[in-house]
C-alpha positions as a LaTeX table, in Angstrom:
\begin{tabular}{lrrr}
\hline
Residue & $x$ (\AA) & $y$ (\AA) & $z$ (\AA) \\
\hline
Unk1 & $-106.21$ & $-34.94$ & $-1.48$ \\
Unk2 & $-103.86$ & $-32.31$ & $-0.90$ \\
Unk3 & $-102.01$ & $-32.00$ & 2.17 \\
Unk4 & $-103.86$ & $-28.62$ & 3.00 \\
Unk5 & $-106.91$ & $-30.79$ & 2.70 \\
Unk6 & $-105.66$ & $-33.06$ & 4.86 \\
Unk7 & $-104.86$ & $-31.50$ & 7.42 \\
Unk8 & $-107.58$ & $-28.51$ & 7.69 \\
Unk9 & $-107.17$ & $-27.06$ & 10.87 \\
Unk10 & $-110.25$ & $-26.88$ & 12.35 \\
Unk11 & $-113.40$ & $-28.32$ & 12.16 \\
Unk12 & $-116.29$ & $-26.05$ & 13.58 \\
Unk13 & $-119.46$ & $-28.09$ & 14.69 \\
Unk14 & $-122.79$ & $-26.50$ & 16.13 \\
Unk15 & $-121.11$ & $-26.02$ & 19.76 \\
Unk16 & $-117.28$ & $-26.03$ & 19.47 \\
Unk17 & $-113.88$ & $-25.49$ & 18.13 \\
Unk18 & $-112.04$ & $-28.51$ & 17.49 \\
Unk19 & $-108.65$ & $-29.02$ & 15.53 \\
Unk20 & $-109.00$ & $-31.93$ & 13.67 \\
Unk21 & $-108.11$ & $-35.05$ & 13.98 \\
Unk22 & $-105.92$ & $-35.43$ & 11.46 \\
Unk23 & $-103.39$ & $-33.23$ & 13.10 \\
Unk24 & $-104.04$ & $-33.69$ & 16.40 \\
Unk25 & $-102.57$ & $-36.80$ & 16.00 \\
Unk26 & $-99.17$ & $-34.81$ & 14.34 \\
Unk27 & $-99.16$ & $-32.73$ & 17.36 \\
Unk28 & $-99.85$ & $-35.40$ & 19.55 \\
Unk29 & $-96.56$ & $-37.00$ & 17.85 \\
Unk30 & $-94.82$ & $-34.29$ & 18.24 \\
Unk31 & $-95.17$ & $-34.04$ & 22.04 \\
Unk32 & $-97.94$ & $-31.62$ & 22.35 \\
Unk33 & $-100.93$ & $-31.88$ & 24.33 \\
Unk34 & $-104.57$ & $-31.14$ & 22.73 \\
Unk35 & $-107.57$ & $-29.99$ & 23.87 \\
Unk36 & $-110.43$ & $-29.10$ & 21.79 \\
Unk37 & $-108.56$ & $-25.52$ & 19.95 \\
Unk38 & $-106.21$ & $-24.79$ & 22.74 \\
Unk39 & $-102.68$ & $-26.87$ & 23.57 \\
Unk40 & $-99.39$ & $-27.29$ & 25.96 \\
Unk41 & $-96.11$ & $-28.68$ & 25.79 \\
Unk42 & $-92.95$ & $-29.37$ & 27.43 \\
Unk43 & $-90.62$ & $-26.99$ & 25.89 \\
Unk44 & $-87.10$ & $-28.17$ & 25.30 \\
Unk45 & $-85.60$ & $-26.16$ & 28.86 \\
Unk46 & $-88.36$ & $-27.83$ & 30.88 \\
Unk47 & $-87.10$ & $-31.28$ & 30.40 \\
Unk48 & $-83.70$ & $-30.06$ & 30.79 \\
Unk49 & $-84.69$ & $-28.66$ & 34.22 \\
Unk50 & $-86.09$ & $-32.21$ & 35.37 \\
Unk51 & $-82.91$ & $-33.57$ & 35.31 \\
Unk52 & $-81.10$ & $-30.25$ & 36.76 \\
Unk53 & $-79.13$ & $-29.70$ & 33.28 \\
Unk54 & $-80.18$ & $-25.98$ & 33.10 \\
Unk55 & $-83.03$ & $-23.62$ & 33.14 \\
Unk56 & $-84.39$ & $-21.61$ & 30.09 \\
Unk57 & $-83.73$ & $-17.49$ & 29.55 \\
Unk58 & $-86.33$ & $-16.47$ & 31.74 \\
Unk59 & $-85.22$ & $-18.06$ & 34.49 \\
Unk60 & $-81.79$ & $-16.27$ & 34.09 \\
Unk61 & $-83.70$ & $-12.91$ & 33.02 \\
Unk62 & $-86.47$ & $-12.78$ & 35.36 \\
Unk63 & $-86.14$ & $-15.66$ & 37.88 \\
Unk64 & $-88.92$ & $-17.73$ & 36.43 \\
Unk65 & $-88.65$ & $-21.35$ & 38.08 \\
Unk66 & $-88.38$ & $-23.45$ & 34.46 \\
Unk67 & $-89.64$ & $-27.01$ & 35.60 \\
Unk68 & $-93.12$ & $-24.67$ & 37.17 \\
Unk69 & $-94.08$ & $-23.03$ & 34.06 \\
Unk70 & $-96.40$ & $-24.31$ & 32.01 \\
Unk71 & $-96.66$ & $-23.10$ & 28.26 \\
Unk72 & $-99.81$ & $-23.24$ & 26.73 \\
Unk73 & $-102.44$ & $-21.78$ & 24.28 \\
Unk74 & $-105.47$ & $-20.86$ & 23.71 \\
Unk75 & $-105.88$ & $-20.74$ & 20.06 \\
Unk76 & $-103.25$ & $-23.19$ & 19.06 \\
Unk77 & $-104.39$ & $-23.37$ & 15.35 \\
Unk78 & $-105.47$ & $-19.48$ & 14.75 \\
Unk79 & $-102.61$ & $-16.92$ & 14.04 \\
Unk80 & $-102.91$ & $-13.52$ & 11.89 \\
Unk81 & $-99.37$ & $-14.13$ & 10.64 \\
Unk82 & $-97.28$ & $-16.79$ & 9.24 \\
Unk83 & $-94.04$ & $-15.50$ & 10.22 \\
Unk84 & $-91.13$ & $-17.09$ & 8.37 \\
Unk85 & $-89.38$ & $-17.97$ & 11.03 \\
Unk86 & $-92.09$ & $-19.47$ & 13.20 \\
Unk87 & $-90.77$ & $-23.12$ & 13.96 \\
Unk88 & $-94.44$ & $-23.75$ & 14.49 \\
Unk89 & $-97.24$ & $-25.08$ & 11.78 \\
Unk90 & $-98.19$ & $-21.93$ & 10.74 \\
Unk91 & $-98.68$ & $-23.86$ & 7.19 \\
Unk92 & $-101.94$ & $-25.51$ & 9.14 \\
Unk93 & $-102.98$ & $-22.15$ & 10.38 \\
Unk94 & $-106.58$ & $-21.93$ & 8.28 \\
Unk95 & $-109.12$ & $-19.32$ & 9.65 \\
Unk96 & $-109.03$ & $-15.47$ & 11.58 \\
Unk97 & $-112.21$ & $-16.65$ & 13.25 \\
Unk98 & $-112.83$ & $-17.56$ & 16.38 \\
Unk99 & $-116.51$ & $-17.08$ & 17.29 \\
Unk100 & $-116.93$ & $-16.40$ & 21.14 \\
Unk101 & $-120.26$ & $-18.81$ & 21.29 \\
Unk102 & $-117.92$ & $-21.93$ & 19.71 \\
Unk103 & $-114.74$ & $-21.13$ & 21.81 \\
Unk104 & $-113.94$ & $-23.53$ & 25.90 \\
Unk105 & $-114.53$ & $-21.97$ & 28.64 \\
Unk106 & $-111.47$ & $-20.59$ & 30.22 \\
Unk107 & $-111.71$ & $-23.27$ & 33.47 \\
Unk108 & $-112.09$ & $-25.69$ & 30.88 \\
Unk109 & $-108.90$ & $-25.13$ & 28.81 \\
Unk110 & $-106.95$ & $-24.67$ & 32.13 \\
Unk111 & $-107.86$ & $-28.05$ & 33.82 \\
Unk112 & $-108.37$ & $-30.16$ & 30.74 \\
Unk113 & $-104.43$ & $-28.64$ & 29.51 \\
Unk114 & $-102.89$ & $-29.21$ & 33.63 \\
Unk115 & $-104.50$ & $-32.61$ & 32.72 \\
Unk116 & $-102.58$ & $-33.12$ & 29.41 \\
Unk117 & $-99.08$ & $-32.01$ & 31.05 \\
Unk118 & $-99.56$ & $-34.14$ & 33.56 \\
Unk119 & $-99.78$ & $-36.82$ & 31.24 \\
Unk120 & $-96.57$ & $-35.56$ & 29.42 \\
Unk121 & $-95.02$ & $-35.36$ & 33.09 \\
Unk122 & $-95.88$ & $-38.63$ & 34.06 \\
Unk123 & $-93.03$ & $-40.46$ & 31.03 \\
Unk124 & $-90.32$ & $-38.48$ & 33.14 \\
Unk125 & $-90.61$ & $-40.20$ & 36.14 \\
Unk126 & $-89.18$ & $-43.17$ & 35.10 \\
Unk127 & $-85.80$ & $-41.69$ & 34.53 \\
Unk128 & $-83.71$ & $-42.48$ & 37.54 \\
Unk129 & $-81.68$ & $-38.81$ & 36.48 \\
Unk130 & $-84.42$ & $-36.67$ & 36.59 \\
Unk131 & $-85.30$ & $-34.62$ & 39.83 \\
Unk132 & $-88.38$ & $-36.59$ & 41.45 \\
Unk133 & $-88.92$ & $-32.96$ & 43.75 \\
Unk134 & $-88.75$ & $-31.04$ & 40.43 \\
Unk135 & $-91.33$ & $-33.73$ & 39.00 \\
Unk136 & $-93.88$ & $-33.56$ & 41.92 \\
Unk137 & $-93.31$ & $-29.62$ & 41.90 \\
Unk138 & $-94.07$ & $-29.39$ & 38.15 \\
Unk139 & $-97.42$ & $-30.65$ & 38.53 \\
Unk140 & $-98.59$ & $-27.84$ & 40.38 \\
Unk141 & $-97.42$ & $-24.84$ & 38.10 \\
Unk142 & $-96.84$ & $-21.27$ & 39.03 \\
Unk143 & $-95.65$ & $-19.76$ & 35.94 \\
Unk144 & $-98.35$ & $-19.30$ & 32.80 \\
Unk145 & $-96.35$ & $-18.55$ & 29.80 \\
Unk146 & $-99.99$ & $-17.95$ & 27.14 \\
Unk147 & $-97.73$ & $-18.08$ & 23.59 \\
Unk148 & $-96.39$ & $-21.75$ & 22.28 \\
Unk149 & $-98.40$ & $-22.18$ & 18.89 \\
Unk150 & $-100.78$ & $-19.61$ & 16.97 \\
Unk151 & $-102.23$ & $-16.18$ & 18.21 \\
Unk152 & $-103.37$ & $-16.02$ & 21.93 \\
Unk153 & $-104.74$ & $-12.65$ & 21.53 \\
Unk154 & $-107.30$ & $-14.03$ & 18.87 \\
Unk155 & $-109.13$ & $-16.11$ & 21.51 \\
Unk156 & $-112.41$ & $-14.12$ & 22.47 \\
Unk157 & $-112.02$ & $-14.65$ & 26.24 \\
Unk158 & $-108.61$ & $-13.98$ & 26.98 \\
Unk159 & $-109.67$ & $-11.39$ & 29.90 \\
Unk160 & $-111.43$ & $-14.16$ & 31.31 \\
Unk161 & $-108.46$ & $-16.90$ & 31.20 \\
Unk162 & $-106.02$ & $-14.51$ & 33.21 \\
Unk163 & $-108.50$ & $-13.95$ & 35.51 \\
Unk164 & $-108.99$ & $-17.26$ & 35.83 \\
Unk165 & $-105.36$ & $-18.35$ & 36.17 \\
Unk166 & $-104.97$ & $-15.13$ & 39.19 \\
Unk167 & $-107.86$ & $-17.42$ & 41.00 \\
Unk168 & $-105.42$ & $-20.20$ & 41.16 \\
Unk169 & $-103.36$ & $-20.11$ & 44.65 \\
Unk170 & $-100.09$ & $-21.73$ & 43.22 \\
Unk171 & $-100.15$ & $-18.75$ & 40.30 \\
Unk172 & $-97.52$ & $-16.37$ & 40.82 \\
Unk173 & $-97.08$ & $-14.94$ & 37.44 \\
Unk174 & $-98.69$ & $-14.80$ & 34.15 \\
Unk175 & $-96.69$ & $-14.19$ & 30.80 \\
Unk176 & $-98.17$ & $-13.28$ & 26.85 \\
Unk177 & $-96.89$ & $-13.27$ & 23.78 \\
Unk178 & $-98.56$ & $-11.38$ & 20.87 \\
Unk179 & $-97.84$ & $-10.40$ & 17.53 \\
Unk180 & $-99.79$ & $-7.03$ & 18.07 \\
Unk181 & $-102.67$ & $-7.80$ & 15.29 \\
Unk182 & $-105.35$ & $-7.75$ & 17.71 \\
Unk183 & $-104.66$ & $-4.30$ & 19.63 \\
Unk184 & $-108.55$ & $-4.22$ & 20.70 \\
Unk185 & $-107.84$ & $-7.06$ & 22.76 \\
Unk186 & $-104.76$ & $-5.23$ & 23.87 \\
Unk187 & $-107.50$ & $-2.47$ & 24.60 \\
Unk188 & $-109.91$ & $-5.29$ & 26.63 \\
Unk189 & $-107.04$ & $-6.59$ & 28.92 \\
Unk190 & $-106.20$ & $-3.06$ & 29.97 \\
Unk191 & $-110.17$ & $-2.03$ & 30.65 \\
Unk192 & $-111.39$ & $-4.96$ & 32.38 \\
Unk193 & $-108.36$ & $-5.40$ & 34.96 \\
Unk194 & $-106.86$ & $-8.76$ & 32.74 \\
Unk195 & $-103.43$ & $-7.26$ & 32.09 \\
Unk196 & $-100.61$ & $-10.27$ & 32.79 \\
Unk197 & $-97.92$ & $-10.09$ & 34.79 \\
Unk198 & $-95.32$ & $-9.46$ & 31.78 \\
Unk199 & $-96.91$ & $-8.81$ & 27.95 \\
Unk200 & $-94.60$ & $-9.08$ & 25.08 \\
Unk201 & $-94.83$ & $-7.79$ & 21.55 \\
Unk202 & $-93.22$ & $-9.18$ & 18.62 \\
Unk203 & $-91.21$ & $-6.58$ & 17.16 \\
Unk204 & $-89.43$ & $-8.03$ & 13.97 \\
Unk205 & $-89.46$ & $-5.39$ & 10.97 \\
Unk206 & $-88.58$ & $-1.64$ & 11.48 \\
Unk207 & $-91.16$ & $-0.57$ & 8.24 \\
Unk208 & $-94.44$ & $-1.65$ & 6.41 \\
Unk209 & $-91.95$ & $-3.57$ & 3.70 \\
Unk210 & $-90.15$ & $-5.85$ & 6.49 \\
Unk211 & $-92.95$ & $-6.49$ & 8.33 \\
Unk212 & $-94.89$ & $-7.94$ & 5.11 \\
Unk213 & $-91.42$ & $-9.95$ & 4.30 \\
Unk214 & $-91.07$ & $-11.46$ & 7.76 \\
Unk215 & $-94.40$ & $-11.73$ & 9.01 \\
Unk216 & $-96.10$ & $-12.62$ & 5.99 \\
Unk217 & $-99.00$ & $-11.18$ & 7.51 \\
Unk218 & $-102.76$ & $-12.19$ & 6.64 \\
Unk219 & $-104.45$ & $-8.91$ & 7.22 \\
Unk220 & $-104.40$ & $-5.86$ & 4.88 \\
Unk221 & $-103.47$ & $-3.38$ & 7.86 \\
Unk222 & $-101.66$ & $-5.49$ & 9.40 \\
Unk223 & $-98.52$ & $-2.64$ & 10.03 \\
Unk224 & $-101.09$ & $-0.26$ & 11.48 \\
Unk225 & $-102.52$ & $-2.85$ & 13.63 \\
Unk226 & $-99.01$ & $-3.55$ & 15.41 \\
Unk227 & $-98.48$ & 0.30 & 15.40 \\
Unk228 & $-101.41$ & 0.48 & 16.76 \\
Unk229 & $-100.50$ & $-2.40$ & 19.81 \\
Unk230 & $-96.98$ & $-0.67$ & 20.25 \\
Unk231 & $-98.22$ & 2.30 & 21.06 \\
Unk232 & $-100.62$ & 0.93 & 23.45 \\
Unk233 & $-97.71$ & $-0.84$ & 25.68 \\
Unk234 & $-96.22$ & 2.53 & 26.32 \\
Unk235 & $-98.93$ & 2.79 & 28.44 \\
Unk236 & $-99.97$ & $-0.47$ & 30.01 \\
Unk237 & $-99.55$ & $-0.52$ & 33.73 \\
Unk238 & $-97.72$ & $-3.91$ & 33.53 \\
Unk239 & $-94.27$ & $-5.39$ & 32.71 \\
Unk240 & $-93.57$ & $-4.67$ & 28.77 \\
Unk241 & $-90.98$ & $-6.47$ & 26.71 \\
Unk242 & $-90.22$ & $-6.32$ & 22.74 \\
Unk243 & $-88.71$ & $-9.08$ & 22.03 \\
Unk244 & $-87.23$ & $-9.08$ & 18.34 \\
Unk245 & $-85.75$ & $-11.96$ & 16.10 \\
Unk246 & $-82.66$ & $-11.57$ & 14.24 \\
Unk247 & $-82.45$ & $-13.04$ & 10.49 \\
Unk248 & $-80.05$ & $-12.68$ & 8.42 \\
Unk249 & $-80.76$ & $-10.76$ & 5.42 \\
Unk250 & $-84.25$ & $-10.05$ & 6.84 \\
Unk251 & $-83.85$ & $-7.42$ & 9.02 \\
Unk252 & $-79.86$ & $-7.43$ & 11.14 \\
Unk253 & $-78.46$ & $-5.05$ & 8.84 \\
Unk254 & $-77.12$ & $-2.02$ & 10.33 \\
Unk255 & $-78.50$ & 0.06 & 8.21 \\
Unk256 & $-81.84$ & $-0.72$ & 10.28 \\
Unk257 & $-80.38$ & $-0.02$ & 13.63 \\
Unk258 & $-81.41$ & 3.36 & 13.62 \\
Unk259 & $-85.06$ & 2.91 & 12.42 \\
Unk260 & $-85.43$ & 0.04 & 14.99 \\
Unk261 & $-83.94$ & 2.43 & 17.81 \\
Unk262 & $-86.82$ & 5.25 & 16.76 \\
Unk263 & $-89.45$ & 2.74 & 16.18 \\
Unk264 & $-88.66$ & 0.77 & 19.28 \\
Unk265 & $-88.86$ & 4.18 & 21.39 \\
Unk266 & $-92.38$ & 4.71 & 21.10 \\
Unk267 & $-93.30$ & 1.29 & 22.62 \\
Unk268 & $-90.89$ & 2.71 & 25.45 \\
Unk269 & $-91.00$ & $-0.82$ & 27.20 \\
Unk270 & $-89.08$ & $-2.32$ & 30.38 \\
Unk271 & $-87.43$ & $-4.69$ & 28.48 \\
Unk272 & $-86.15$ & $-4.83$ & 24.68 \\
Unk273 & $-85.05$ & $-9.07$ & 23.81 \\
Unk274 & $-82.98$ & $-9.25$ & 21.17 \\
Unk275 & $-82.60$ & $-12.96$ & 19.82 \\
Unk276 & $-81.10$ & $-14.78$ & 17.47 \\
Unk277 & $-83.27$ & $-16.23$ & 14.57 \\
Unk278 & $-82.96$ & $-20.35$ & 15.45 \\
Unk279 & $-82.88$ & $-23.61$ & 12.79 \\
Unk280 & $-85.44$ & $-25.30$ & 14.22 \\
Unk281 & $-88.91$ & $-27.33$ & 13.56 \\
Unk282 & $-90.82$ & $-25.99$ & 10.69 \\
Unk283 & $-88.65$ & $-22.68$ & 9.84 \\
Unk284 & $-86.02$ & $-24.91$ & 8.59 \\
Unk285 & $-88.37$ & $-25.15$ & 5.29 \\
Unk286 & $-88.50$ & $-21.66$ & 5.10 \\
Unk287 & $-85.04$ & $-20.59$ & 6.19 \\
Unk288 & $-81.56$ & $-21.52$ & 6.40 \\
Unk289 & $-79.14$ & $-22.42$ & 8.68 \\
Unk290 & $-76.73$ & $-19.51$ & 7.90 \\
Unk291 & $-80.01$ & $-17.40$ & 8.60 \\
Unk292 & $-78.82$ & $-17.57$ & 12.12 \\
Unk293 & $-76.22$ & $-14.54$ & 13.99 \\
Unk294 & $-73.72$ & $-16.05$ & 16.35 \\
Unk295 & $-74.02$ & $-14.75$ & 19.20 \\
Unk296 & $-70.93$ & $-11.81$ & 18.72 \\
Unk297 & $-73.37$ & $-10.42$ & 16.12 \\
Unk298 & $-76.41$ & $-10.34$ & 18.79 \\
Unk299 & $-74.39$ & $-8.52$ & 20.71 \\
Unk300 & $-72.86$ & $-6.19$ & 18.03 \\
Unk301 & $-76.47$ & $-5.56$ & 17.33 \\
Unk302 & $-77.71$ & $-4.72$ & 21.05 \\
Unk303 & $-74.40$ & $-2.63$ & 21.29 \\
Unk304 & $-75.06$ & $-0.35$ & 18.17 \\
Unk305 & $-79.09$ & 0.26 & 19.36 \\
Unk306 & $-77.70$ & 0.93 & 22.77 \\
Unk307 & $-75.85$ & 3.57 & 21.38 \\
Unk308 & $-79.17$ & 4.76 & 19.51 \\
Unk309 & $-81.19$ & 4.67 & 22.79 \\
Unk310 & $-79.56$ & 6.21 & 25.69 \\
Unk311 & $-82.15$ & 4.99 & 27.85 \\
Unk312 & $-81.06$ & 1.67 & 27.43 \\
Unk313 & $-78.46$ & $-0.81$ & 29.02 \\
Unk314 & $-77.60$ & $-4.12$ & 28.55 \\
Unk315 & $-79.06$ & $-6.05$ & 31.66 \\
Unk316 & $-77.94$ & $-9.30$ & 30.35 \\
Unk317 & $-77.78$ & $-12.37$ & 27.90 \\
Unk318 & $-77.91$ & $-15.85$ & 27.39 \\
Unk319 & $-75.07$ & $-17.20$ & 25.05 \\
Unk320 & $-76.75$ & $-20.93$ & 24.56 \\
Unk321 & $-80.26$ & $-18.90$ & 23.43 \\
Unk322 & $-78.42$ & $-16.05$ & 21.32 \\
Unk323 & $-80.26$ & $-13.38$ & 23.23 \\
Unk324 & $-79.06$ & $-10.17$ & 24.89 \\
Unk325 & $-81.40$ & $-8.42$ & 26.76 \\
Unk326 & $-81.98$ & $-4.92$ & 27.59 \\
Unk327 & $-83.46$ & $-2.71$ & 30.18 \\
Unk328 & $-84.78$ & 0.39 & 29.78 \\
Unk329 & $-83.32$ & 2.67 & 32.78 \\
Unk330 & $-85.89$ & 5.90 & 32.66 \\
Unk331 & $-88.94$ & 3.13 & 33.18 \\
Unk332 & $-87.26$ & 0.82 & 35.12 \\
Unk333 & $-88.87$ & $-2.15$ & 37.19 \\
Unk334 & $-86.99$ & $-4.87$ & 39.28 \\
Unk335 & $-85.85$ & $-7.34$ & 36.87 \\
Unk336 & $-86.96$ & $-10.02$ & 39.28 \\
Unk337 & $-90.57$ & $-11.05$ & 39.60 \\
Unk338 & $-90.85$ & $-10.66$ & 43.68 \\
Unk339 & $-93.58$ & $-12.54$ & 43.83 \\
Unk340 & $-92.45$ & $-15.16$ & 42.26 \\
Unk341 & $-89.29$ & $-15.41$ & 44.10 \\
Unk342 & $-90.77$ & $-14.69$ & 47.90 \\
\hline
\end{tabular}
């Protein structure tokens, strides 16, 4: 049996979704929590901020409180794309179905995945150097980050699960991450009143040939479907970020700067993050080490498409992260989240 066999992603019975169990138990190894198709972790700045040794880029960017924000998914098995440098298992990715009538219920996927981080929570407590306030404060999260593993935008009620998340009194802001292949969703969130607090688009490749390169993408319009999506955040009534990973080789020449700064433009977002490609998880069987920019070359970068898009500062950066962000001064919003921080 082949590994692929294996490991098949999903298995779909009469009434739901369920990755199987084959690599539940991987994920389950590898720190995640599972629940049916949809999953949550402790990301690598969360457990740092238990023990008060530092808070992740959003924190820094936005004022997100790290140890309260829980990232989950949705659709943790289901992506479009299988983006080289995704340190994900985008090899176990398997279908671009998910069939409304065999997906959770959004109060399902919330309570059962608050259940499985509390369970991940629960190991930390026995560490005399991690914050026992933090700890108890974790439990009770206020921050919604929907990205982690596979394609949020592919599960059928995503409207539904912000809503649901707003109902929550401790919620105070809602993030999403999307690789732009499902712009009719994009479409949904804006029509029925679902639009989270900040929406970010992953903007990798500055033509059709990069984005097929990078993104190995799985559908055959899969550049006009992100066009498509980038367009549409130009005029979402919400925070917009596009938030862009550096490779080496890929797509940091400068010879790209200028179609990035023109492509870029139309999405005319709040925020543009511009990040270093990192070594880690699965990408290191794709990718090298050298594929990573230190971070005088992030900023080299952020400096020459500053000087491409006037309307455009550099707001700040993270060193540790390799990211520089900037802010986009004719659309500006307060780079704090006010209601998060009141």
């Amino acid at each position: 049996m082949s590994c692929a066999d294996e490991y098949f992603a999903h298995e779909m019975s009469d009434n739901l979704i369920q990755i199987t169990p084959q690599l539940k138990d991987r994920l389950k190894k590898a720190k995640y929590g599972v629940y049916n198709h949809s999953a949550v972790e402790l990301c690598h700045w969360t457990k740092k901020s238990f023990a008060n040794e530092g808070s992740c880029y959003k924190h820094k960017f936005y004022g997100i409180s790290t140890h309260r924000c829980m990232e989950m998914t949705p659709s943790a098995m289901n992506c479009e794309n299988r983006c080289i440098y995704c340190w994900r298992p985008a090899e176990f990715y398997d279908t671009l179905q998910m069939p409304e009538e065999l997906v959770d219920e959004p109060d399902a996927i919330v309570h059962n995945l608050l259940e499985e981080r509390r369970k991940l929570i629960m190991g930390y407590y026995g560490n005399s150097k991690n914050d026992k306030t933090k700890l108890d404060e974790s439990l009770l999260p206020a921050h919604y980050a929907i990205s982690l593993s596979g394609e949020p935008t592919m599960y059928p009620k995503l409207p539904q699960l912000v809503k649901y998340l707003r109902t929550l009194a401790a919620t105070k802001s809602i993030f999403l991450v999307t690789n732009g292949q499902e712009p009719d969703m994009l479409r949904r969130l804006v029509k029925e009143d679902a639009l989270p607090t900040q929406v970010y688009l992953s903007t990798n490749a500055s033509n059709k040939k990069m984005f097929s390169q990078i993104n190995r993408p799985r559908h055959k319009d899969a550049w006009e479907r992100w066009l498509d999506s980038l367009r549409l955040l130009s005029e979402m009534n919400t925070r917009t970020v596009l938030r862009m990973t550096i490779i080496r080789g890929y797509n940091s020449d400068d010879n790209f700067i200028e179609e990035f700064a023109g492509l870029m433009a139309q999405g005319n977002p709040h925020f543009i993050e511009l990040k270093s490609y990192m070594h880690v998880g699965m990408s290191t069987q794709r990718l090298e080490k050298g594929d990573m920019l230190e971070m005088h070359e992030v900023r080299h970068f952020a400096d020459e498409l500053v000087l491409r898009m006037p309307a455009f500062g550099v707001m700040d950066e993270s060193e540790i992260s390799r990211i520089v962000v900037l802010q986009n001064k004719n659309r500006h919003v307060d780079r704090w989240i006010r209601e998060y921080l009141d």
